[in-house]
C-alpha positions in Angstrom: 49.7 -24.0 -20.0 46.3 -25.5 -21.6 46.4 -28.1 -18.5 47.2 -25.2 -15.6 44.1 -23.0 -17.3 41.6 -26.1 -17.1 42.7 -27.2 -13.7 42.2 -23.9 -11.9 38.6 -24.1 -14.1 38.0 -27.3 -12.6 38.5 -25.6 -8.9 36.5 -22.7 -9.8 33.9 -25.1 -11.0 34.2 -27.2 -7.9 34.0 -24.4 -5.5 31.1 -22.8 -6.9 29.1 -26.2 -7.1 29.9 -26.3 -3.0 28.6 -23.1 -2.6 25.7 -24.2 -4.3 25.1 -27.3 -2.6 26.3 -25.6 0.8 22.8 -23.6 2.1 23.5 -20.8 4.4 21.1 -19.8 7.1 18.9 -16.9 8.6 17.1 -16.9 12.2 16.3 -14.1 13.9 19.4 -13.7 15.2 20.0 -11.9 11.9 16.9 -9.5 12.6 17.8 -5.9 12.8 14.6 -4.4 12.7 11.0 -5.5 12.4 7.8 -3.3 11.0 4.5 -4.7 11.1 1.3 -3.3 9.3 -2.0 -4.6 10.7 -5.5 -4.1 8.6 -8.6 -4.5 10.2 -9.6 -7.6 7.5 -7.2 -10.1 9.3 -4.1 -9.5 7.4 -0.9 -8.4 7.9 2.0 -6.6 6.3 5.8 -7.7 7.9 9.0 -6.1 6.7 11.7 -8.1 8.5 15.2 -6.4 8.3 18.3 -8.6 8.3 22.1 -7.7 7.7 23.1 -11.2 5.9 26.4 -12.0 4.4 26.0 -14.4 1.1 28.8 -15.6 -0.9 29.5 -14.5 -4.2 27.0 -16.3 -7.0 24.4 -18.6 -7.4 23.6 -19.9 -3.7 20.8 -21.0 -1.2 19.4 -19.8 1.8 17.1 -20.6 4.3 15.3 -17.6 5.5 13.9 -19.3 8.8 11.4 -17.3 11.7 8.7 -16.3 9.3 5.3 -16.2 10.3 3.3 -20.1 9.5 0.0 -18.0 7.8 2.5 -16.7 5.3 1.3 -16.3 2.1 4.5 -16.8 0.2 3.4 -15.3 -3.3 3.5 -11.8 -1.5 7.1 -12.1 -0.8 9.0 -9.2 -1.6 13.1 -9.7 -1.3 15.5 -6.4 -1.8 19.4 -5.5 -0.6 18.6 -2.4 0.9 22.1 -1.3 -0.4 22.6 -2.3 -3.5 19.0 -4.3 -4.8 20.7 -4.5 -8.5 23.5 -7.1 -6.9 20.9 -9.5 -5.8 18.3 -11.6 -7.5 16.1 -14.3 -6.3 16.1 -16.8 -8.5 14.0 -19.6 -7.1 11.4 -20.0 -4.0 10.5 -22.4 -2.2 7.9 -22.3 0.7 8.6 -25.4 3.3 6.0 -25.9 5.7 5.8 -29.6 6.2 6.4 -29.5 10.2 7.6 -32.1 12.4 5.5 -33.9 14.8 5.9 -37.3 16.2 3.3 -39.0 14.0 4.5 -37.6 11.0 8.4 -38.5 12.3 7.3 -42.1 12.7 5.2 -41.9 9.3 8.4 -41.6 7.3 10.5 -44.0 9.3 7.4 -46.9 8.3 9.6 -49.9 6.6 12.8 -48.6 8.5 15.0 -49.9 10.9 14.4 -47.4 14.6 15.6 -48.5 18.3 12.9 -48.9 21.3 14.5 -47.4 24.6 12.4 -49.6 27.7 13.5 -48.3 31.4 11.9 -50.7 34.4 9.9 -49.4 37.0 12.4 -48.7 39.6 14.6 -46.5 36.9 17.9 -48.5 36.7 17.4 -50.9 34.3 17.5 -49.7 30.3 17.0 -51.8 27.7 17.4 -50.9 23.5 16.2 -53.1 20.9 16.2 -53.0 17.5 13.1 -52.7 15.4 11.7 -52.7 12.8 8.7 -50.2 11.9 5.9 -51.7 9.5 3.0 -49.4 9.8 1.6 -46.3 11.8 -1.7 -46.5 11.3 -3.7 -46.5 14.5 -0.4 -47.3 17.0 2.5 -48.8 15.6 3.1 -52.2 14.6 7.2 -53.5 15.1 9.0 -56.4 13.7 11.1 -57.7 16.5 13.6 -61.1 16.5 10.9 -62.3 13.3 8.1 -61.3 15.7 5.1 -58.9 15.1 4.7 -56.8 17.9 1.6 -54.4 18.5 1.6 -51.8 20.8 5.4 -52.9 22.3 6.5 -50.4 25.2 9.3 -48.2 24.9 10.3 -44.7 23.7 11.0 -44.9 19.8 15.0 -43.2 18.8 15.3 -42.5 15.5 18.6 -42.1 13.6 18.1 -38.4 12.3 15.1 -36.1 11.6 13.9 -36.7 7.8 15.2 -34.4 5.2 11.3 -33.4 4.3 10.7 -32.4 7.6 11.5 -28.9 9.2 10.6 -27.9 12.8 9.7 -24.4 11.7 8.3 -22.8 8.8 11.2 -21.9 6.0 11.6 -19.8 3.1 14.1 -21.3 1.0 15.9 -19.1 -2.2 18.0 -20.0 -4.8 19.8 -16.7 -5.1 21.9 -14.7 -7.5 24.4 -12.7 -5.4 27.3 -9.8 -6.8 27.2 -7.6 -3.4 30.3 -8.7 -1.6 30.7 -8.4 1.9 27.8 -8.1 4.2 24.3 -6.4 3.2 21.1 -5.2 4.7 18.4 -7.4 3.3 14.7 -6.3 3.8 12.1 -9.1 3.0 8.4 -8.7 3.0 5.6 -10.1 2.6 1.6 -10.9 4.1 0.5 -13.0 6.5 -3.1 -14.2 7.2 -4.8 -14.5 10.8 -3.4 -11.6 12.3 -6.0 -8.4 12.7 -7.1 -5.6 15.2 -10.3 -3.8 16.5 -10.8 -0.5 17.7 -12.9 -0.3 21.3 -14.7 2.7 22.7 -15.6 3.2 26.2 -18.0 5.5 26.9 -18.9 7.3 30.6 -21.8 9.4 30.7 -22.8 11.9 33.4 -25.4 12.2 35.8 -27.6 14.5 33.0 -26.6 12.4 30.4 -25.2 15.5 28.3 -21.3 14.9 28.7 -19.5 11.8 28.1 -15.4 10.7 29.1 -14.1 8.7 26.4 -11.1 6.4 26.0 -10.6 4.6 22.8 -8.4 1.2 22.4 -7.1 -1.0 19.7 -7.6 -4.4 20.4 -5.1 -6.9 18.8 -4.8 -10.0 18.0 -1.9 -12.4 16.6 -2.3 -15.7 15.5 0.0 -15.3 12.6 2.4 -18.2 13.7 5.4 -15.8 14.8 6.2 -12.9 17.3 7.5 -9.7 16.5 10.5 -8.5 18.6 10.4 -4.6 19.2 8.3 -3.9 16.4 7.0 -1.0 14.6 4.0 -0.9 14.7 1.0 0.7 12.1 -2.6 0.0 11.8 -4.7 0.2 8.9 -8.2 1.6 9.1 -10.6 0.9 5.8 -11.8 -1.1 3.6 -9.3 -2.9 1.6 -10.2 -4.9 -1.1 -8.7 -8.4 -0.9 -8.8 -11.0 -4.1 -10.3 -13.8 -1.7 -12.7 -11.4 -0.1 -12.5 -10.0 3.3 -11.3 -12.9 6.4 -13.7 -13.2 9.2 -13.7 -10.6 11.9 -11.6 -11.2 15.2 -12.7 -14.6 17.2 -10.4 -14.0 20.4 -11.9 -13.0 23.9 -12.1 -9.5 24.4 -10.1 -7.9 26.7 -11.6 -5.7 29.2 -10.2 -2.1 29.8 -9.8 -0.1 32.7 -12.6 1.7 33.5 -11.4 3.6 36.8 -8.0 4.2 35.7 -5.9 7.5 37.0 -6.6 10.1 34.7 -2.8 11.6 34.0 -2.3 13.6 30.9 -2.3 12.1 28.2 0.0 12.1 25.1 -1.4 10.3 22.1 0.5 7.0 21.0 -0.7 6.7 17.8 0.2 9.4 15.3 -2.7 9.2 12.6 -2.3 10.3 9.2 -4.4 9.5 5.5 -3.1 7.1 3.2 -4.7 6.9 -0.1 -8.6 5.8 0.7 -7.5 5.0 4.5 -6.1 6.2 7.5 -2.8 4.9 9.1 -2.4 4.7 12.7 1.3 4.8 13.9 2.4 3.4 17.3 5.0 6.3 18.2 7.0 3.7 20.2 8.0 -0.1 19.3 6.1 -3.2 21.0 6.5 -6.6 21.3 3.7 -8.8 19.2 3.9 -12.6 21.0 1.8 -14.9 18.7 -1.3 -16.1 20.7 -2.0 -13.1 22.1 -3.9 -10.4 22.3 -2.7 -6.9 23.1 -4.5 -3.5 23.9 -3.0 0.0 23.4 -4.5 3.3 24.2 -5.7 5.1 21.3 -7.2 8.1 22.4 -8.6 10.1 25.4 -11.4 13.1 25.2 -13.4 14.7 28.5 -16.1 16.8 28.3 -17.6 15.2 25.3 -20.8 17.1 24.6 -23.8 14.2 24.0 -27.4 14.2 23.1 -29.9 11.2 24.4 -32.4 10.9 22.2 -35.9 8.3 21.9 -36.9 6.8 19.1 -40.2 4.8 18.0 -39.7 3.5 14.4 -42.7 1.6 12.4 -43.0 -0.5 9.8 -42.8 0.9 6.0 -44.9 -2.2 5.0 -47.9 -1.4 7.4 -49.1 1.3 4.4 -50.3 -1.3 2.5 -52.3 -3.5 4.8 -55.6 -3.6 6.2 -55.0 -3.2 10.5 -58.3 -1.4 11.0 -60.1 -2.4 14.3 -57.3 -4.5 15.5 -56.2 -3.2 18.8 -52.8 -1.0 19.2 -49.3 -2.6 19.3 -47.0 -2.1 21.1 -43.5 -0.4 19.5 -39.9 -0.3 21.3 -38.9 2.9 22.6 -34.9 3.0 21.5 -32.7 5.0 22.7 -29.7 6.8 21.3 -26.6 8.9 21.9 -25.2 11.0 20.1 -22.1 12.9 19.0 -20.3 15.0 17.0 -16.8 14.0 16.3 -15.0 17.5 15.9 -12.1 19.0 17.6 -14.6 21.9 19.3 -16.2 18.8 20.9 -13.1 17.5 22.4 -12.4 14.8 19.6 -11.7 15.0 15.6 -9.9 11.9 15.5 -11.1 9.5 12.5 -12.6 6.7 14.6 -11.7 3.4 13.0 -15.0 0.6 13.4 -15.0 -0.8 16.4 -17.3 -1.8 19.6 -18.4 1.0 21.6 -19.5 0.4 25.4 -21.8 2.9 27.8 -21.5 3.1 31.1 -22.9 5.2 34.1 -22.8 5.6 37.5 -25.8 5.0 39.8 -27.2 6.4 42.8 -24.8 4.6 44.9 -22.0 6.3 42.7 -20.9 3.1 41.0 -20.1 2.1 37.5 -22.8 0.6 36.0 -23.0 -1.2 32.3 -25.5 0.5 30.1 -25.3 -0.9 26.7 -22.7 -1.2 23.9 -23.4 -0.6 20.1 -20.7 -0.8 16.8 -19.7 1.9 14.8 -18.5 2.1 11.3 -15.8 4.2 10.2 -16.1 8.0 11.1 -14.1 10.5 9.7 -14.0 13.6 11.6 -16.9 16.4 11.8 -19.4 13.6 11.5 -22.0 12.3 13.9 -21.3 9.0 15.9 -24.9 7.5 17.0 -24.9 4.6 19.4 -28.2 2.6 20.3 -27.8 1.9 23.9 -30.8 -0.2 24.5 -34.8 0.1 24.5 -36.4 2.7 27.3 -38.2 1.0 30.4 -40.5 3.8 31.5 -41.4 4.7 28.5 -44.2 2.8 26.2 -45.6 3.2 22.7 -48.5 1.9 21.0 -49.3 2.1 17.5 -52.8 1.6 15.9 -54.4 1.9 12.7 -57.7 3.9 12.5 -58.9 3.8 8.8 -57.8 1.6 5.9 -59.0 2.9 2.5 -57.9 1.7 -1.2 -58.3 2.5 -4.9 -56.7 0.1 -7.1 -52.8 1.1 -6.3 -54.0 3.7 -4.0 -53.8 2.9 -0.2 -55.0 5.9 2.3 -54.0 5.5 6.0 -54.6 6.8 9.0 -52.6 5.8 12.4 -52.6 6.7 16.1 -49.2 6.9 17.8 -49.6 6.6 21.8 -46.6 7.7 23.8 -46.7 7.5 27.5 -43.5 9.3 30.0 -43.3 7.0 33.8 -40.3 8.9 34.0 -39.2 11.1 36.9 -38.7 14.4 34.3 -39.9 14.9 31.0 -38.7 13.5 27.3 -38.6 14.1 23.7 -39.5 11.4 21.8 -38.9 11.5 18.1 -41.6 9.5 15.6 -39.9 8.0 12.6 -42.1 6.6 9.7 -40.3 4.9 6.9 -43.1 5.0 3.5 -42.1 4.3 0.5 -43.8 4.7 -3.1 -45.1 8.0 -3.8 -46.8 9.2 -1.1 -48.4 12.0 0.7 -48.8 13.8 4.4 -53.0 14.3 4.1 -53.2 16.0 7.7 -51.1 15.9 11.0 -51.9 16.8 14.6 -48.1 17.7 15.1 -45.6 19.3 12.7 -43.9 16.7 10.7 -40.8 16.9 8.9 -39.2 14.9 5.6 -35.7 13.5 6.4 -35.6 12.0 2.5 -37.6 10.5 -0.4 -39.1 7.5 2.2 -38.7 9.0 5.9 -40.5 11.4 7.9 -40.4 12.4 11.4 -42.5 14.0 14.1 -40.8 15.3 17.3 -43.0 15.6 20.5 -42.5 16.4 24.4 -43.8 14.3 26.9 -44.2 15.4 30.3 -43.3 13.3 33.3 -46.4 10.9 34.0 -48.2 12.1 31.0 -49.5 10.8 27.6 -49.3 12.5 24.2 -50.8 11.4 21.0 -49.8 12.0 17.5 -52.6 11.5 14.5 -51.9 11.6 10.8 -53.2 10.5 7.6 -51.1 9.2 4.4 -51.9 8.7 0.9 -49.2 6.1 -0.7 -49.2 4.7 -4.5 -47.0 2.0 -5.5 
C-alpha cells in the first residue's frame, strides 16, 4: 500500500513538473475582441480579449502579438469569469528580436554550414564552417583555413533559445479554472497618439463658416489592432515621465469638396473625470505604421466674426522713443466663434490644427491660414489668427517721454490706414503693466484686465484714423 501511494505521487509529481516545463501559447488567433484607448500624449491603452484554455496549476505561457512599445509594468491580467482562479505569478517581458546580425552574433565559436550556388544555378555546394567573429563581416574557419569575407548563404542549425521573432509576454501562472476561460489582458503602450483637425470654409462676407472636424491618428506602437474599439482621450493627463512629444507623421490632407450627405456623428462624446471620451460608434482596423483619419464632426452655417488687431509692446512704457520716427505694427487678423449648440456646434473641441480656407473670385478654394487651438469646452470662444492684413498698415510713434524717479508719463500716436475696398474695425490693444493710468484719450478706451486696454475704431475705405492718448505708469 505505502509503495502504490508514493508511486501514483511520483506520477502526479511528474505530470505537473511537464506541465511546468511544457509552455503553452497565445497568438492572435486567440483574440476575441480588441479595445484600444488613444490619449492625445502619445500613449495608448489596449485591452486584448482572449478565450485561452490553461491546464490545471502552476504553468507557462507565452502571450505572443503584443504591441513592441509595451510598457510591461502596466500589465493588467484577469479571467473575466472567474479572476479568483487565476494568478500571475511571474513576468517576464522578452523583446530581444531576431535579425541576422544578431542570429550570427550568437552562433560566433559555433560550428554553421555555407550554402554556395554557381552562376548558372545548377551547381550547390555546403561546407562546413566554422564561425570566429562577426565583427565587421564574418571571419570562417574552413579545412584549418581563415577565411574573410567567404561567399555563400550561412544555415544555421536552429534559431537561439534567447531569440524571439516577436515581442512576448511570458507568465508563470497559478491556474484552478478548468476548462476554457475568457482572459482580458491590458496594459500601455508608448508611440501611439492622435490629433484633432479642423477645416474651416468661410463665405464670401466672411460671417459664416462650414466646418468639418477630423481626428488624425497615428500608430507606431509595433502592432495592429484587428476590428477594434476604438475611444480617444481628450486632456491633459499627467504622466510620471512627463508628456511624449506631439505626433511626427505627415499629415494627412482631408477632403475639402467632399459631397455634403447628412451626417450622423461617429464619435459619441461623453465626460470622464477631468476629460472627455470620444467613442468610435463602429470598430476599425489600426495597422501599425499608419496613419488614419475619421470624421469627427460636421456644422454649416457657423456664425463668425473677422476681427483686426494691432498689439504693442508693454515694455515701450518705460523707454525714451521720443523724436524717433513711427514704426510700423502688424495688422493681425482673427476669427472668431462661439462654440454653442445655437451656433451650429457645442461639441468639446479636443486641441488640434485648425485650417481656413476661402473661395476666390474665380470661385476656387483658396488656403487662407491655419492656427491651433487648445481644448474648448462648449459655450466658449474659439479664436483663430489667420495671418497679418495686406491693405491695411499701422504705425506707432511716441510723442512725449516724461519721468520722475519710478514715474514714466507717455504719450503715443497710433496711425491706422484702410486700402481696402469697404471699411474695417480695427481694435488697439495696449498691454501696461505696473500701476498705471489712462491721462486723456482721443477715442473711448476700455480695460479688458489689470494690464490690458483696448480702443476700438472704424476705418473707412481709403481713409486714415488716428488714435492719441497719454499714460502715467509706476513700477
Amino acid at each position: 500500500m505505502i509503495k502504490t501511494t508514493i508511486y501514483y505521487f511520483l506520477i502526479l509529481l511528474l505530470l505537473n513538473c511537464s506541465a511546468y516545463a511544457a509552455a503553452m501559447t497565445s497568438t492572435i488567433d486567440d483574440q476575441k475582441a480588441v479595445e484600444v484607448t488613444v490619449y492625445n500624449s502619445n500613449v495608448g491603452l489596449v485591452k486584448d480579449t482572449r478565450r485561452l484554455e490553461l491546464p490545471l496549476g502552476v504553468g507557462e505561457l507565452r502571450f505572443m502579438d503584443v504591441a513592441s512599445s509595451i510598457l510591461p509594468y502596466t500589465v493588467h491580467v484577469q479571467s473575466l469569469g472567474s479572476p479568483e482562479g487565476l494568478n500571475v505569478l511571474e513576468q517576464n517581458f522578452e523583446y530581444d528580436l531576431m535579425d541576422s546580425e544578431k542570429l550570427l552574433d550568437k552562433y560566433v565559436g559555433k560550428d554553421i554550414k555555407l550554402l554556395t550556388i554557381n552562376k548558372d544555378g545548377d551547381k550547390k555546394e555546403i561546407v562546413d564552417a566554422t564561425l570566429l567573429s562577426n565583427n565587421n563581416g564574418p571571419i570562417y574557419k574552413i579545412n584549418n583555413e581563415i577565411y574573410l569575407g567567404y561567399p555563400g548563404t550561412q544555415i544555421l542549425p536552429e534559431i537561439p533559445e534567447n531569440l524571439i521573432a516577436q515581442p512576448t509576454l511570458s507568465w508563470t501562472y497559478e491556474n484552478n479554472n478548468a476548462g476554457p476561460q475568457t482572459v482580458q489582458v491590458a496594459y500601455l503602450t508608448d508611440n501611439i497618439t492622435w490629433q484633432a483637425d479642423y477645416i474651416v470654409v468661410v463665405n464670401n462676407d466672411d460671417t459664416k463658416a462650414n466646418i468639418d472636424g477630423w481626428v488624425t491618428l497615428d500608430n507606431k506602437s509595433g502592432a495592429t489592432y484587428k476590428n477594434a474599439k476604438l475611444k480617444l482621450v481628450a486632456g491633459q493627463v499627467n504622466r510620471v515621465q512627463g508628456a511624449m512629444d506631439a505626433m511626427s507623421a505627415p499629415r494627412m490632407g482631408v477632403g475639402l469638396m467632399m459631397a455634403k450627405a447628412a451626417f450622423r456623428p461617429q464619435f459619441q462624446e461623453q465626460s470622464f473625470f477631468e476629460y472627455h471620451i470620444y467613442d468610435l460608434e463602429r470598430k476599425t482596423t489600426i495597422k501599425d505604421n499608419q496613419t488614419k483619419q475619421v470624421n469627427l464632426l460636421q456644422a454649416d452655417d457657423v456664425g463668425i466674426k473677422k476681427e483686426y488687431q494691432v498689439r504693442g509692446d508693454e515694455n515701450d512704457f518705460f523707454n525714451n522713443f521720443n523724436g524717433e520716427e513711427a514704426v510700423k505694427m502688424p495688422v493681425n487678423v482673427y476669427l472668431k466663434f462661439r462654440n454653442s449648440k445655437e451656433n451650429h456646434m457645442g461639441m468639446p473641441l479636443p486641441s488640434g490644427t485648425i485650417r481656413l480656407y476661402k473661395k476666390d473670385a474665380q470661385d476656387s478654394l483658396e488656403f487662407a491660414g491655419e492656427d491651433t487651438i487648445r481644448h474648448t469646452p462648449k459655450d466658449e470662444d474659439v479664436e483663430i489668427k489667420a495671418g497679418e492684413a495686406f491693405d491695411v498698415v499701422a504705425e506707432r510713434q511716441q510723442t512725449d517721454f516724461q519721468q520722475n524717479n519710478r514715474s514714466f508719463e507717455t504719450a503715443w500716436e497710433i496711425t491706422v490706414r484702410n486700402h481696402k475696398d469697404s471699411g474695417i474695425k480695427v481694435g488697439i490693444i495696449e498691454t501696461v503693466n505696473g500701476d498705471w493710468k489712462v491721462l486723456d484719450s482721443s477715442v473711448p478706451y476700455k480695460k479688458i484686465n489689470a494690464s490690458t486696454i483696448r480702443f476700438d475704431v472704424g476705418v473707412d475705405r481709403d481713409q486714415e484714423v488716428k488714435v492719441t492718448y497719454r499714460v502715467r505708469v509706476r513700477n
